[in-house]
C-alpha positions in Angstrom: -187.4 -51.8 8.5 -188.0 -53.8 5.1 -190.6 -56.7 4.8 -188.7 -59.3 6.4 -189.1 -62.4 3.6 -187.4 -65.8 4.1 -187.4 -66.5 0.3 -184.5 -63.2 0.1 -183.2 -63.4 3.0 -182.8 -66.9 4.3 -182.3 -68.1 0.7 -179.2 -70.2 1.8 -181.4 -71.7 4.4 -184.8 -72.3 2.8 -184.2 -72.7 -1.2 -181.5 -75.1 -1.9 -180.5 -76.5 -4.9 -181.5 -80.0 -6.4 -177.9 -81.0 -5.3 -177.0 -81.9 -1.5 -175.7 -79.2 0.3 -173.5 -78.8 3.3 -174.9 -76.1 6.1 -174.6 -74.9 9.1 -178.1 -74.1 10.7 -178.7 -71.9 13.5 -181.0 -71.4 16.6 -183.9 -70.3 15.9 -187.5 -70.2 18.1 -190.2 -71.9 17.0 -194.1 -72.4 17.7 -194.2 -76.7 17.6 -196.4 -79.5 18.3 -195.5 -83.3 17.9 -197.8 -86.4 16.5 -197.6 -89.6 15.5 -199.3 -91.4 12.7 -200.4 -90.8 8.9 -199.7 -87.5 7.4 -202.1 -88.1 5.3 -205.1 -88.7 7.8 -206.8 -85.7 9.2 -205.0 -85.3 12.5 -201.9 -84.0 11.1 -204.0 -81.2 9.1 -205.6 -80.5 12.5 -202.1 -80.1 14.0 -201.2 -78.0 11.2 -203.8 -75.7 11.3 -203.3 -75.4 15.5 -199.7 -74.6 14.6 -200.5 -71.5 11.9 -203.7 -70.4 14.0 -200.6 -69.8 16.6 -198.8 -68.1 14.0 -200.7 -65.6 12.4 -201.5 -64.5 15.5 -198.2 -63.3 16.2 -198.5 -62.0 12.5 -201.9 -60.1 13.0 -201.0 -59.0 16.2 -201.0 -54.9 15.2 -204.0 -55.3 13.4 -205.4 -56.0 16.9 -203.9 -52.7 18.5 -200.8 -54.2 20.3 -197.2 -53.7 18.8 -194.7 -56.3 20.3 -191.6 -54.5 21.1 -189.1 -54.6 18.2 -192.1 -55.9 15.7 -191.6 -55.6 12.1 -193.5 -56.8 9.4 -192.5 -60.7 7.8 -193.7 -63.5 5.7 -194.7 -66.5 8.0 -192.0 -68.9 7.5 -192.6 -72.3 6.0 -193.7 -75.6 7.8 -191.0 -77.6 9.0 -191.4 -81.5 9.9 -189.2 -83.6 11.8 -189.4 -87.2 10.8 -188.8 -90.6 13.1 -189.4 -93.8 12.8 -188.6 -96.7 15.1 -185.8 -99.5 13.3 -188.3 -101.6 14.0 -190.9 -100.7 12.1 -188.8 -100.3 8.7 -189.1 -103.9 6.9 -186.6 -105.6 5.2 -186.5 -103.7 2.2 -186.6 -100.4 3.7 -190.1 -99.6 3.1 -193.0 -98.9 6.1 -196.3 -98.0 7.3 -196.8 -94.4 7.6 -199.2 -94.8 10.5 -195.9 -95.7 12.5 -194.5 -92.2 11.7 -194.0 -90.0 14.7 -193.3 -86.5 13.8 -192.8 -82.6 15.7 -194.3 -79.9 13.2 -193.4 -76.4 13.5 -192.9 -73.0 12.4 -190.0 -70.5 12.7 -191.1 -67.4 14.6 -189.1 -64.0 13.9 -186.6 -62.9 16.9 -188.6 -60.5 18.6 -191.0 -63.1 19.4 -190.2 -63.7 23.5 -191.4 -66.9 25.7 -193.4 -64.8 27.1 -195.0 -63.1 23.8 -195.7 -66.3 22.7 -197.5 -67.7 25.8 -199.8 -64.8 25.2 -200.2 -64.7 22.1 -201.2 -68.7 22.6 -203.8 -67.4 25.1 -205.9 -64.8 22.8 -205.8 -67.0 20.1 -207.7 -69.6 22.4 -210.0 -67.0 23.7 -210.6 -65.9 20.4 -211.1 -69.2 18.8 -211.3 -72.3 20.7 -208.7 -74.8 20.0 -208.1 -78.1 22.0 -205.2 -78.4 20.2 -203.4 -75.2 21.2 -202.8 -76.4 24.2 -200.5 -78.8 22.8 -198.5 -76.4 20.9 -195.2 -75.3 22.7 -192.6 -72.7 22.3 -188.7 -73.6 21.8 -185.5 -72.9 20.9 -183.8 -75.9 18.3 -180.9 -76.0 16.4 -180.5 -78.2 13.6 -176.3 -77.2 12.8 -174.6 -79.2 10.9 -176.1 -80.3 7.7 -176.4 -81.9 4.6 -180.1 -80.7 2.6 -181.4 -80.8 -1.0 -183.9 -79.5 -3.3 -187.0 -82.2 -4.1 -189.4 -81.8 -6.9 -192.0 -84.3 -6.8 -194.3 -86.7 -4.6 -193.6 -87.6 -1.4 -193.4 -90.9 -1.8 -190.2 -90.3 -4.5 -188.3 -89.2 -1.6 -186.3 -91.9 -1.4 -184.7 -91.6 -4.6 -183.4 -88.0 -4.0 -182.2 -89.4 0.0 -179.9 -91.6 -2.0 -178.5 -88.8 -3.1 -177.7 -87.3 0.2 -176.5 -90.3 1.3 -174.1 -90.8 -1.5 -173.0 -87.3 -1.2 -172.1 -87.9 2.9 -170.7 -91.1 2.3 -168.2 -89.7 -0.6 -167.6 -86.6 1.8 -167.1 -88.5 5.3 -170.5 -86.7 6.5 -171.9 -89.0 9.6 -175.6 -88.5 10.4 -176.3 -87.5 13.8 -180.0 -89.2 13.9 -182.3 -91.5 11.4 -184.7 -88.7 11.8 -184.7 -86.2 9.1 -186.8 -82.3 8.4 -188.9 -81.8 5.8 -189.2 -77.9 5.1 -192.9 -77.5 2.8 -192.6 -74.9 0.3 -195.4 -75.7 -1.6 -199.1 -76.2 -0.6 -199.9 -80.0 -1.0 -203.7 -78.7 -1.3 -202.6 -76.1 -4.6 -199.9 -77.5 -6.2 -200.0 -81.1 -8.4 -197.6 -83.9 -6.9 -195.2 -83.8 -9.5 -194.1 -79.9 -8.9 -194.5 -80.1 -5.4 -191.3 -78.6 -3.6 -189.9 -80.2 -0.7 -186.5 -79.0 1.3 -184.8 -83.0 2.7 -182.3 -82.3 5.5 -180.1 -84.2 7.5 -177.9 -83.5 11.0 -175.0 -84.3 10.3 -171.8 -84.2 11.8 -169.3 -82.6 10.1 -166.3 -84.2 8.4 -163.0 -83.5 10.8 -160.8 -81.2 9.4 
C-alpha cells in the first residue's frame, strides 16, 4: 500500500480554503486527553507531548519488531483541539481569560489501530518512558459531522476576525451550531513557524440547513 498522507488524501478534510466550508466529517479513532487552562502555560505542551509520545508509538511500532495487523505506513495526523468555555466566563464584549479555557487535545489514529492495539501500545510507551500523563490519555471514537470550517492564516488571537466569517456564512445559509465549543486542527508548528503564517483549520458542528 502507498504512504498513507493526510495532506493528499484527506485534503477535503484537513486543508480548507480561507472561505467557510460546509462538511460532513466522519468517525474516526483518536488517541485524546482533556485540560483546562492557558494554552500558552506549560501544561498544555506537557499534554501535547503525552499525546504524540502515544502516537509515534503506534508509528514506530515495526521498527520495534511487531507488525499490527493490517499496518501500513502514514504521516501522523495533525493535532486537533476542542475548545469550551463556560458563558460565564466570556465578558461583555466577548473577550476572556484563557486560563478559563477547557479543552480535549487529540490525534487521529489510522483504522487499523484497535482498542485493544492502543491500550498496548499505551503500556510499552510507559514502560519505555515514564509518563504520568499517559495515564490520562484515552482512546475513542468522535464524530464531528456536520460542519462549517475555514482556512486561518495568522495569530491566534486574530481568530475572531476569521469566526465572523463563519458565522456570517451560517447565518446567510440557515447553518445552526450544534455547541459554542469549536476544533482547532494545527497545521503548523507554533514553535517553527512566525505568528503571522501560522495555519490554523476553525471548525464548527453544525447542524445542517433542512432541505
Amino acid at each position: 500500500m502507498t504512504k498513507y498522507e493526510w495532506r493528499k488524501q484527506d485534503k477535503a478534510l484537513y486543508l480548507p480554503k480561507a472561505e467557510p466550508t460546509p462538511l460532513n466529517v466522519p468517525a474516526f479513532n483518536y488517541y485524546t486527553i482533556s485540560g483546562h487552562g492557558d494554552p500558552n502555560e506549560s501544561e498544555f505542551g506537557a499534554r501535547t507531548a503525552a499525546l504524540y509520545q502515544a502516537a509515534y508509538g503506534i508509528r514506530m511500532m515495526p521498527k520495534s519488531g511487531i507488525t499490527p495487523v493490517g499496518y501500513y505506513e502514514y504521516t501522523v495526523f495533525p493535532l486537533e483541539g476542542l475548545w469550551t468555555l463556560d458563558p460565564a466566563d466570556v465578558r461583555s464584549d466577548g473577550s476572556f481569560d484563557k486560563a478559563d479555557l477547557s479543552y480535549q487535545i487529540m490525534l487521529r489514529q489510522p483504522d487499523f489501530v484497535t482498542p485493544a492495539l492502543a491500550a498496548e501500545n499505551l503500556a510499552r510507551v510507559a514502560a519505555k518512558k515514564a509518563n504520568p500523563l499517559l495515564a490520562e490519555v484515552t482512546f475513542e471514537t468522535l464524530t464531528d459531522g456536520d460542519c462549517l470550517q475555514i482556512l486561518h492564516v495568522g495569530d491566534f488571537d486574530d481568530e475572531p476576525a476569521t469566526f465572523q466569517r463563519l458565522a456570517t456564512y451560517a447565518t446567510e445559509h440557515d447553518w445552526a451550531r450544534r455547541t459554542l465549543a469549536h476544533k482547532e486542527i494545527y497545521l503548523s508548528d507554533p514553535r517553527r513557524t512566525v505568528a503571522a503564517k501560522r495555519k490554523t483549520v476553525l471548525r464548527w458542528l453544525m447542524t445542517a440547513p433542512k432541505a
